[in-house]
C-alpha positions as CSV (number, residue, x, y, z in Angstrom):
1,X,-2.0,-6.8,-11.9
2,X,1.0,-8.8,-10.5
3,X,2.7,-5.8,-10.0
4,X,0.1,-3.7,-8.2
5,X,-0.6,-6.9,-5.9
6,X,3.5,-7.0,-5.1
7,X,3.3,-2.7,-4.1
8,X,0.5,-3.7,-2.2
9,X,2.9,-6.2,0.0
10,X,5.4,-4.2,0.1
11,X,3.8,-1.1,1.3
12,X,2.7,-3.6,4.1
13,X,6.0,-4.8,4.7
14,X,7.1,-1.1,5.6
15,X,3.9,-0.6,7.5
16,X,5.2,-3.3,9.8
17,X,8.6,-2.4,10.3
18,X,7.8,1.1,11.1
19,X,5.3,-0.2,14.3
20,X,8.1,-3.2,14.6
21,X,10.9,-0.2,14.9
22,X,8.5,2.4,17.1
23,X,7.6,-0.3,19.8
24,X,11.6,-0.6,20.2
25,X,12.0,2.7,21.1
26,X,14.9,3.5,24.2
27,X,11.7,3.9,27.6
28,X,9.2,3.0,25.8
29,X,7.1,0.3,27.7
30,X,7.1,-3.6,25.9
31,X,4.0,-4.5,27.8
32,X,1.6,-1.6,28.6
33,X,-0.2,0.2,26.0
34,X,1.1,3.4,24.5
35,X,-0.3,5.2,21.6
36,X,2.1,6.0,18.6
37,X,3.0,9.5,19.6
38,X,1.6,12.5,22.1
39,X,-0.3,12.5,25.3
40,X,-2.4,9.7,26.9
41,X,-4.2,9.1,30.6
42,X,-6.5,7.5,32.9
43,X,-6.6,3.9,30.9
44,X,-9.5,2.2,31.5
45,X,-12.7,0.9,30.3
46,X,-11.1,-2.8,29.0
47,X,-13.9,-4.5,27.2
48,X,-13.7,-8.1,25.7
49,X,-16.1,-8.1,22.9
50,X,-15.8,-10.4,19.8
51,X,-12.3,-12.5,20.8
52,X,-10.5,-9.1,21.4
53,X,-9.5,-6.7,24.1
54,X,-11.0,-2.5,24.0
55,X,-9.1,-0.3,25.8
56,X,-10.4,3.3,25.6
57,X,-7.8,6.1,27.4
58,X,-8.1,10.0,27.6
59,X,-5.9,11.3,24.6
60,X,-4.9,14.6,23.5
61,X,-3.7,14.1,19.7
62,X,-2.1,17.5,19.3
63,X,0.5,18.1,22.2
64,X,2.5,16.4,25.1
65,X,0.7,17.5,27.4
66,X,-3.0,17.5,27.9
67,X,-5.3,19.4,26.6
68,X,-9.1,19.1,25.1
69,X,-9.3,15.2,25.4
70,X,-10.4,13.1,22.9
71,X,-11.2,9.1,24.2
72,X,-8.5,7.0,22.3
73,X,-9.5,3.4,21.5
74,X,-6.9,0.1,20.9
75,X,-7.6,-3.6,20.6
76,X,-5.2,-6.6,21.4
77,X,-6.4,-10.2,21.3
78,X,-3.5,-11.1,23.6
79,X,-3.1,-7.8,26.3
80,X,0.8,-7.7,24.9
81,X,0.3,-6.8,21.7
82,X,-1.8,-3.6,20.7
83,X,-3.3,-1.8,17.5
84,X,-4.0,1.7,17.9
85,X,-7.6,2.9,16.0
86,X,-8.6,5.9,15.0
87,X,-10.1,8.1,17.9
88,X,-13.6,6.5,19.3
89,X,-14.7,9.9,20.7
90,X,-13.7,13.5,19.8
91,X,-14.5,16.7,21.6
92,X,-17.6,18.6,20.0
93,X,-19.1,22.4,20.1
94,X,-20.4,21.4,23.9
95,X,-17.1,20.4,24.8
96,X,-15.5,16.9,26.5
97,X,-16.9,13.8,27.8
């Protein structure tokens, strides 16, 4: 059991330094939001709900550039730092929102 608990941790650990390490990244902004990798726009609809910051954005998951948008979602309790979640809204058979 120790041992499963101790993997646990240490996968973790790496989780961490991986966001640590991608946040550090040479033009990357340290203060506005940017999602791990591809194409974002138009930020807006900031909610505080529950002690924490929503921030929805236009994101296209697939590409640099844009294409059929998808509304991104991230939550801060600060407004510095910022946890991506999964997608809050994907394009369906009657296309984009």
């Amino acid at each position: 059991m120790l041992s499963l608990l101790s993997c646990k941790e240490d996968t973790k650990h790496e989780a961490n330094k991986q966001a640590v390490s991608l946040y550090h990244e040479h033009y990357r902004p340290q203060y506005h939001f940017t999602p791990e990798k591809m194409w974002m726009n138009d930020p807006n609809g900031l909610v505080f709900y529950e002690g924490e910051y929503h921030l929805f954005y236009q994101y296209y998951a697939d590409d640099l550039t844009a294409g059929p948008r998808s509304w991104g979602h991230a939550v801060s309790s600060d407004l510095m730092r910022w946890q991506q979640l999964p997608i809050a809204i994907k394009p369906d058979s009657l296309g984009e929102i």
